[in-house]
C-alpha positions in Angstrom: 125.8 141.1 134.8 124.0 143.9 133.0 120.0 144.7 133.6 119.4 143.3 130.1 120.8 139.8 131.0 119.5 139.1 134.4 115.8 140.2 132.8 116.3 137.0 130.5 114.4 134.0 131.8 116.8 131.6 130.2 120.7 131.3 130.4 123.0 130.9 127.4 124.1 128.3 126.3 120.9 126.0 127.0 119.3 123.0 125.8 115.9 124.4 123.9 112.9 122.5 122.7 111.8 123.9 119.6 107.8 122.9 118.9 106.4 123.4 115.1 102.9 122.3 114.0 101.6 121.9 110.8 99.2 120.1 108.1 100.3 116.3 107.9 102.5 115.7 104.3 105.1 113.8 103.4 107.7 116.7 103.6 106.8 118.6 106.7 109.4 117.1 108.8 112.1 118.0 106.3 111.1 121.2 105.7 111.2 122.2 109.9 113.9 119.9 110.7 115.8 122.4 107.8 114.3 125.5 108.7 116.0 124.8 112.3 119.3 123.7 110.5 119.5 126.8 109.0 120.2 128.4 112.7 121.7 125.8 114.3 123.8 123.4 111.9 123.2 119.9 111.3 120.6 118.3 113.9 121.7 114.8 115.4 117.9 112.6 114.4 117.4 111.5 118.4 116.8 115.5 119.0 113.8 115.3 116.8 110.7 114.1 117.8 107.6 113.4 115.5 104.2 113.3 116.3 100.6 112.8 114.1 97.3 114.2 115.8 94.6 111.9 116.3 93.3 112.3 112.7 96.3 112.3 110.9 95.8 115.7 109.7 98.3 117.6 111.6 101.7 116.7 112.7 103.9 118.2 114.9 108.2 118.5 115.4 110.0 118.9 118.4 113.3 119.7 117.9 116.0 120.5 120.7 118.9 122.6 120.0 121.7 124.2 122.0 120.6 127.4 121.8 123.2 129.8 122.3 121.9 133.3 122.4 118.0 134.6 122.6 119.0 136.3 119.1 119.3 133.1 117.6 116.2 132.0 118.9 114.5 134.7 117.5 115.7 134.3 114.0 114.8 131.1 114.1 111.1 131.9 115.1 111.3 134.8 112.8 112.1 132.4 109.7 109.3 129.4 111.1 106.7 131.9 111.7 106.9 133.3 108.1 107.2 130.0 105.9 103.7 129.2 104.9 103.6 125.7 106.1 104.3 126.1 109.9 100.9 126.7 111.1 101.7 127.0 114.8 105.9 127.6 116.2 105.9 127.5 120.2 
């Protein structure tokens, strides 16, 4: 194992909760749940998880992947953190 590799916290392949927030509308889900498809191919529905603040003005997606190398997850952050309707990506 190389320096590099035993410096990274997580090992590859690995399940990987993937947590985008944004302004409650009709097509927030869709567009995360695609922004993640993009990386990661089509995502099975129970990996996706769905979830309205207490006012209804913000919702949030939880999608878990198999993540299969930090590069990917950083593309995928990469692309969430630019569009303009993610407001939060953790």
């Amino acid at each position: 194992m190389t320096e590099s590799e035993s410096d990274n916290l997580l090992e590859f392949p690995c399940s990987f909760p993937i947590k985008m927030m944004g302004r409650a509308s009709a097509d927030f889900s869709d567009i995360a749940v695609r922004l993640v498809e993009q990386h990661v191919g089509k995502v099975a529905a129970d990996a996706i998880q769905t979830s309205e603040s207490r006012n209804g003005n913000f919702v949030s997606v939880t999608i878990t992947i198999d993540a299969q190398s930090q590069e990917q997850l950083d593309s995928i952050y990469n692309d969430l953190s630019d569009h303009e309707d993610i407001l939060v990506a953790l």
